[in-house]
C-alpha positions as CSV (number, residue, x, y, z in Angstrom):
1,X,-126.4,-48.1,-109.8
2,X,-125.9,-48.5,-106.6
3,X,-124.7,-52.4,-105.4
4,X,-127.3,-54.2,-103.0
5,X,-126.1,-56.0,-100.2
6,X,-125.7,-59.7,-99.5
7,X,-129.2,-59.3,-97.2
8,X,-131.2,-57.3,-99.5
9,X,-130.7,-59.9,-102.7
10,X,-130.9,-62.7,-100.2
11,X,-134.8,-60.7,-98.9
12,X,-136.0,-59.4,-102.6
13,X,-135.3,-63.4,-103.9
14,X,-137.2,-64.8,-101.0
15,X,-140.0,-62.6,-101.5
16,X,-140.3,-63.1,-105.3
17,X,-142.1,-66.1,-106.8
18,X,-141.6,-67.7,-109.9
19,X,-138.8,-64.8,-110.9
20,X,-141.3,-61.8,-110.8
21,X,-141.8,-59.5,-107.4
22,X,-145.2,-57.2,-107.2
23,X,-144.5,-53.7,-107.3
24,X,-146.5,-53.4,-104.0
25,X,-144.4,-56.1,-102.3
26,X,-140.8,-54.6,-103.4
27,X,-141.9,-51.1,-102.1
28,X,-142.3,-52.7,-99.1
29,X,-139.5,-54.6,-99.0
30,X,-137.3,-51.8,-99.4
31,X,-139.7,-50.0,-96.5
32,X,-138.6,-53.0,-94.5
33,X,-134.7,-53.2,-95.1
34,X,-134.9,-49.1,-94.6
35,X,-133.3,-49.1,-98.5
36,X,-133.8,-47.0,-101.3
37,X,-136.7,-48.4,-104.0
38,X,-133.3,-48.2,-106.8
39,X,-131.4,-50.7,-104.6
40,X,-134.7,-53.3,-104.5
41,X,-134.9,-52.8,-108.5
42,X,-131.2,-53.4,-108.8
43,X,-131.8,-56.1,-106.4
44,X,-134.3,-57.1,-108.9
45,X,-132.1,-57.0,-112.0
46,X,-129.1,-58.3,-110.8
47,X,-131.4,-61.4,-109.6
48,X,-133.1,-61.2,-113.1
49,X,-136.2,-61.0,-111.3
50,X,-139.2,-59.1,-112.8
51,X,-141.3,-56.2,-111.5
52,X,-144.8,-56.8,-112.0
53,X,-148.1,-54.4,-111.3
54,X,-145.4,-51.5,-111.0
55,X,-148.0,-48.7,-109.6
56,X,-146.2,-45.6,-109.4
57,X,-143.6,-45.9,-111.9
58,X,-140.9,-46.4,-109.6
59,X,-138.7,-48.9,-111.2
């Protein structure tokens, strides 16, 4: 598991509503911050925020 930083929790809670993220939206995100898709869905987890409409299967 690989720890997000203090900017990427800060970017993948701003970005979320209601505690759930689109699939679509955190691959971007992580496009964005130039970090790996497992740091947005740890991001996500340690946040307790849920990945909805996952696409690809990537988290």
């Amino acid at each position: 598991m690989s720890k997000p930083t203090e900017e990427v929790l800060k970017k993948v809670k701003e970005a979320s509503k209601n505690g759930r993220i689109s699939c679509t939206a955190a691959r971007e995100l992580g496009k964005e911050l130039n970090v790996s898709l497992r740091m947005i869905g740890d991001a996500c987890n340690e946040l307790k925020i849920k990945i909805y409409a996952c696409e690809l299967g990537c988290f």
